[in-house]
Structure formats: C-alpha cells, structure tokens
C-alpha positions, 0 to 999 in steps of 0.5 A, a space after each residue: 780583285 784580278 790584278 791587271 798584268 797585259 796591256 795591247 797598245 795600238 798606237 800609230 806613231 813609233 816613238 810614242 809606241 817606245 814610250 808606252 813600251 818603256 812605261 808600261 813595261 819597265 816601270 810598270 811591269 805589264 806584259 806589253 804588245 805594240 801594234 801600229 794600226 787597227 787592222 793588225 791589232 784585230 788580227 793580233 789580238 784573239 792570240 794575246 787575250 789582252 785584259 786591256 786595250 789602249 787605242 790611239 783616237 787618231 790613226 790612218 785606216 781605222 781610227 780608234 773609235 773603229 777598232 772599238 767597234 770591231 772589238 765590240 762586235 767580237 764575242 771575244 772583246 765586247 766585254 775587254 775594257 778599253 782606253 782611248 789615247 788622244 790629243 783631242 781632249 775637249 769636254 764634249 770630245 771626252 764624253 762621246 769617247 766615253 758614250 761610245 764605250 770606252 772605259 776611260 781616256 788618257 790625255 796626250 801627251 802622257 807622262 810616261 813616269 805616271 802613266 801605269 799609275 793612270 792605268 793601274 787607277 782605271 783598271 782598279 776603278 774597273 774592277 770596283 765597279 763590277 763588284 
C-alpha cells in the first residue's frame, strides 16, 4: 500500500486555507501546498505531483468542477484522486460531485481535529479498491 504523504488544497477563503494547513500539516503530518484558485493551482501543480487534490466546490474563476476538468484532461492528473470540499452537501449534489469523478467529498465546515483522519480513510479506501 503507497502511503499517502502530499495533499494540494485549493481553496479560495484564507482562513480555511490556515485551517487545512494546520490540520493537514501538524496533525496530520502531509507535505501541504495551499493554492487560493483554479487557474494557480493548474499552473502550480505539474512541479508538486501532489498524490492528492482537494478542491473547493465554490470558487471565483473556475469552480471546483472545472479544475476537475482541467486536470482530467491532463495526461498528468487524469488519474490523481481528488476531493471536493463543499457546503453544498445534499444527496443529490453529492452523487453528481461523485458522477462527475471525484473520488470522494468532505462536508464543511470540517473538523480540523478529524480532518486527516477523513483523509487518511479516503485515501485507504482508494488504495483498497485498486488492488
């Protein structure tokens, strides 16, 4: 099983970057990079190789679904799993985040105590079903 050591977070709202960076980071122990839209995160990510990429839904510019995009149609990153991170948590919202290839979703607001915990679970699901 590959253990999962870099996370890309792009995320719009700065204190919630803060937040991701301290959870992910100090109690997580993940190799973080904060990007705060779609555009630098595209243009950030081929020097990271992130092994995993949480996207905010709701962003200015490019929402989360079309940076998804982007990276799908990236040799690059059509295979990278990613999460989405939205507020907008219905069931039927959550099934077309999923239908539209992310890997998972994690419900805001987070707890950042819990949160690489989340992440660690997704990623081991992940790594289970490709075996």
């Amino acid at each position: 099983m590959v253990e999962l050591e870099r996370i890309c977070c792009v995320e719009d709202d700065f204190d919630i970057r803060t937040i991701l960076d301290l959870s992910l980071s100090d109690i997580g122990g993940y190799q973080v990079e904060l990007f705060e839209d779609g555009p630098s995160a595209l243009k950030g990510l081929p020097t990271i190789q992130p092994q995993l990429i949480m996207l905010d839904m709701m962003m200015p510019g490019m929402n989360g679904l079309e940076v998804l995009g982007a990276l799908r149609q990236s040799e690059q990153f059509a295979q990278t799993p990613v999460v989405f991170m939205t507020a907008k948590a219905q069931s039927h919202e959550l099934d077309s985040y999923i239908s539209a290839g992310a890997q998972s979703v994690i419900v805001k607001p987070f707890d950042p105590m819990t949160l690489p915990n989340q992440v660690e679970d997704i990623w081991k699901k992940l790594e289970a079903s490709n075996l």
